[in-house]
C-alpha positions in Angstrom: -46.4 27.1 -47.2 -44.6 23.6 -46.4 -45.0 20.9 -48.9 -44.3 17.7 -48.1 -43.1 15.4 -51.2 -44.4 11.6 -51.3 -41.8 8.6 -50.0 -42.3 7.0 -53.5 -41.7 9.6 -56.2 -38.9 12.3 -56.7 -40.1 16.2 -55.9 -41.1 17.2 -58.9 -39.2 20.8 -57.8 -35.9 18.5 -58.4 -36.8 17.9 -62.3 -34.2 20.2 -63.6 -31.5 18.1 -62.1 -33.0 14.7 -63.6 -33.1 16.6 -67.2 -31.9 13.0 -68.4 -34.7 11.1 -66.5 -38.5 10.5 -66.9 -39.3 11.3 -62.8 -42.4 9.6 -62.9 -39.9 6.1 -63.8 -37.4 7.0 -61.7 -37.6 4.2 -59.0 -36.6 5.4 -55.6 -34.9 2.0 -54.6 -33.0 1.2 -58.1 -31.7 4.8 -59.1 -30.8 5.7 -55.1 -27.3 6.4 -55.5 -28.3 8.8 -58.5 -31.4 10.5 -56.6 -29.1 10.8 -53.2 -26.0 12.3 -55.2 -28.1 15.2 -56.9 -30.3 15.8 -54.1 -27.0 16.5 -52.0 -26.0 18.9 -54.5 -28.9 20.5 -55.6 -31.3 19.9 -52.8 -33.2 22.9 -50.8 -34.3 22.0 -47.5 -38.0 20.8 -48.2 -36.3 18.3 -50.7 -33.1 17.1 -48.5 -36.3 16.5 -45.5 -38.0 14.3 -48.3 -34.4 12.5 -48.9 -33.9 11.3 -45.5 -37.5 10.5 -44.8 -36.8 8.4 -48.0 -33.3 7.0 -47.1 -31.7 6.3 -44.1 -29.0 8.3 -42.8 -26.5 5.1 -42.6 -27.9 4.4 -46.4 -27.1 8.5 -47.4 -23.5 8.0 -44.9 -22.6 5.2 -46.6 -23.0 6.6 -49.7 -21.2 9.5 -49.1 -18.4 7.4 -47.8 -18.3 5.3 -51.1 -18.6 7.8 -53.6 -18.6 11.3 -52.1 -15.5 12.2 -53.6 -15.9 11.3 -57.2 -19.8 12.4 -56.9 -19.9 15.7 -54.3 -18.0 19.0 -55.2 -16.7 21.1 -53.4 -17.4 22.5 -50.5 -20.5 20.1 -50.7 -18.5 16.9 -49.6 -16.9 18.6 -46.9 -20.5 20.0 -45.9 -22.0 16.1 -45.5 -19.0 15.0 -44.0 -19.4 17.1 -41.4 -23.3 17.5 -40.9 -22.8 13.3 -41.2 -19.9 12.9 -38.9 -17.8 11.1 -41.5 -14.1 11.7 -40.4 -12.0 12.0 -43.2 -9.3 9.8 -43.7 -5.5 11.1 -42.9 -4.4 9.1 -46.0 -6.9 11.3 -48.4 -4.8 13.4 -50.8 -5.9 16.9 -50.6 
């Protein structure tokens, strides 16, 4: 069975990753950075469809290039960097 979530709320499946949020306030345009960051992490595949049907992929790239490293874990940032075709930066510490 395929479920598709609706543009303007949060899966409800996602809940136990917003434990700190009321989903049904959670604006998809004001709390983006938050929804795309757990939704990276925690996401399955119906709810990673929902975020980029949501979000563009420059919008989701661009995050990851802002704030991937302080916000994505292991091996998760390396995943998105790759799947997004961010090339990481020589300089980067390791």
């Amino acid at each position: 069975m395929c479920t598709q979530f609706e543009p303007n709320e949060i899966p409800p499946s996602l809940k136990p990753f917003f434990q700190e949020y009321d989903l049904a306030m959670l604006d998809p345009d004001r709390s983006a950075a938050t929804i795309i960051e757990r939704i990276l992490i925690f996401g399955n595949r119906l709810e990673l469809d929902w975020l980029f049907r949501v979000y563009s992929r420059e919008k989701i790239m661009t995050w990851v290039q802002k704030w991937g490293k302080d916000g994505l874990p292991e091996p998760h940032l390396t995943f998105w960097n790759l799947v997004l075709g961010i090339e990481k930066d020589l300089d980067d510490d390791e």
